[in-house]
C-alpha positions in Angstrom: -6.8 8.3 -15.4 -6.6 5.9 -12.3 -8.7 6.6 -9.5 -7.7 5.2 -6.1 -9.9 4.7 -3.2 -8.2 3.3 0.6 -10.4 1.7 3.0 -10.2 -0.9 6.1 -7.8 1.9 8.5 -8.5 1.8 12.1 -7.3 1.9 15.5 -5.7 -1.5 16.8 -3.7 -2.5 19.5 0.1 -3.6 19.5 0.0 -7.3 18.0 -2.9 -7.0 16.2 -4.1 -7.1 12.4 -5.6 -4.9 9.8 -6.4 -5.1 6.0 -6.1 -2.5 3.9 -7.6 -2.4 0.4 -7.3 0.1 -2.4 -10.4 0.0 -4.9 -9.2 1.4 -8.3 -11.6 2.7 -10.9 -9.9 2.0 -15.3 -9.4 -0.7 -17.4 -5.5 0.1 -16.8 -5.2 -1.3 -13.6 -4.1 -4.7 -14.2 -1.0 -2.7 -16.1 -0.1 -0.5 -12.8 2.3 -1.7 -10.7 1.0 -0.7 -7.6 2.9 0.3 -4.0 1.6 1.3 -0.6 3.2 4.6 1.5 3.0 5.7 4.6 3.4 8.6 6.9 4.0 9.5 10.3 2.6 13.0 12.0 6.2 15.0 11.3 7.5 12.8 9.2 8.3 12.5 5.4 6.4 10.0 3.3 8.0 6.6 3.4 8.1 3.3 1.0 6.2 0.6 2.6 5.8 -2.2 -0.1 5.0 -2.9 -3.9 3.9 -5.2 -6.6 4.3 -5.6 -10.1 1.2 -5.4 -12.3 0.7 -9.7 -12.4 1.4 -10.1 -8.7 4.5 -12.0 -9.6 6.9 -9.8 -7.5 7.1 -7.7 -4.2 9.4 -6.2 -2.4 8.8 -4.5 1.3 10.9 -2.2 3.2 12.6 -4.4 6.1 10.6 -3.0 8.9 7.5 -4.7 7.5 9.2 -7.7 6.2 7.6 -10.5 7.3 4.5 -8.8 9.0 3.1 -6.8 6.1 2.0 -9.0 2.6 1.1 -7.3 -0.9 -1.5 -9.0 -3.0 -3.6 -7.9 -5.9 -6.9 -9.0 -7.5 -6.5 -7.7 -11.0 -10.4 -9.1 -11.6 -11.2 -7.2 -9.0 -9.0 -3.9 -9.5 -8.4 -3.8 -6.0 -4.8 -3.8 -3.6 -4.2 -5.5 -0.1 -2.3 -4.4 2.5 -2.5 -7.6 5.1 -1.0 -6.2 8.1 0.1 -8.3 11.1 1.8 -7.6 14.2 1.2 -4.4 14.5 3.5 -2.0 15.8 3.0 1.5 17.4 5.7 2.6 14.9 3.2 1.4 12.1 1.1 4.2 13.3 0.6 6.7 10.0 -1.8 7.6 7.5 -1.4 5.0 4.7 -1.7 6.1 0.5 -1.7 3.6 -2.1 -0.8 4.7 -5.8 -0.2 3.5 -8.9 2.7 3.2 -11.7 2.0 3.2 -15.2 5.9 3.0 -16.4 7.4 0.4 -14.2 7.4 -2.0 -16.9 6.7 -5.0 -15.3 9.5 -4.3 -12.5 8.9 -2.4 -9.3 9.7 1.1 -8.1 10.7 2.2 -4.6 10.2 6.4 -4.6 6.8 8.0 -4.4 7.5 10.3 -7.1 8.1 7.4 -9.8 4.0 7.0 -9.0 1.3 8.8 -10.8 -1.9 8.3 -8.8 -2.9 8.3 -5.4 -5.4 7.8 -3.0 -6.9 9.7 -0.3 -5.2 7.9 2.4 -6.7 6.2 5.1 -5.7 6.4 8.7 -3.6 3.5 10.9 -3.2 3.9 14.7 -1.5 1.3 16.8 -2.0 1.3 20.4 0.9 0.4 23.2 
């Protein structure tokens, strides 16, 4: 069992920057790959970016390409979520979550992760 705790949400203004982290309790984590998620009031949880279980490998949707960066402190068990120009459109609650079967690779739908996190809340201001 993985459990995942989000923190570092907030209001900010267009242009700005936030940090997310996700604190994860288990000796497992360093084998998760790891992704963040997102959602908009109405809308359906969306991919927002992922990394492998060594920190090797990304990949982000290409609305966040470029302003958003993945890292991982395996020492640590914790996630980041650096997030830079900030867009109104960012505004959403975001989840991190965890994969135990992505075998080194990374993986794009929400359902392919097991554990999630409470969510914590980003609001970007025009």
């Amino acid at each position: 069992q993985v459990q995942l705790v989000e923190s570092g949400g907030g209001l900010v203004q267009a242009g700005g920057s936030l940090r997310l982290s996700c604190a994860a309790s288990g000796r497992t984590f360093r084998t998760y790959a790891m992704g963040w998620f997102r959602q908009a009031p109405g809308k359906e949880r969306e991919f927002v970016t992922a990394i492998n279980w060594s920190g090797g490998s990304t990949y982000s949707t290409d609305s966040v390409k470029g302003r958003f960066t993945i890292s991982r402190d395996n020492a640590k068990n914790t996630v980041y979520l650096q997030m830079n120009s900030l867009k109104p459109e960012d505004t959403a609650v975001y989840y991190c979550a965890a994969d135990s079967d992505a075998w080194g690779g990374i993986r794009l739908t929400s359902h392919d992760y097991e554990y999630w996190g409470q969510g914590t809340q980003v609001t970007v201001s025009s």
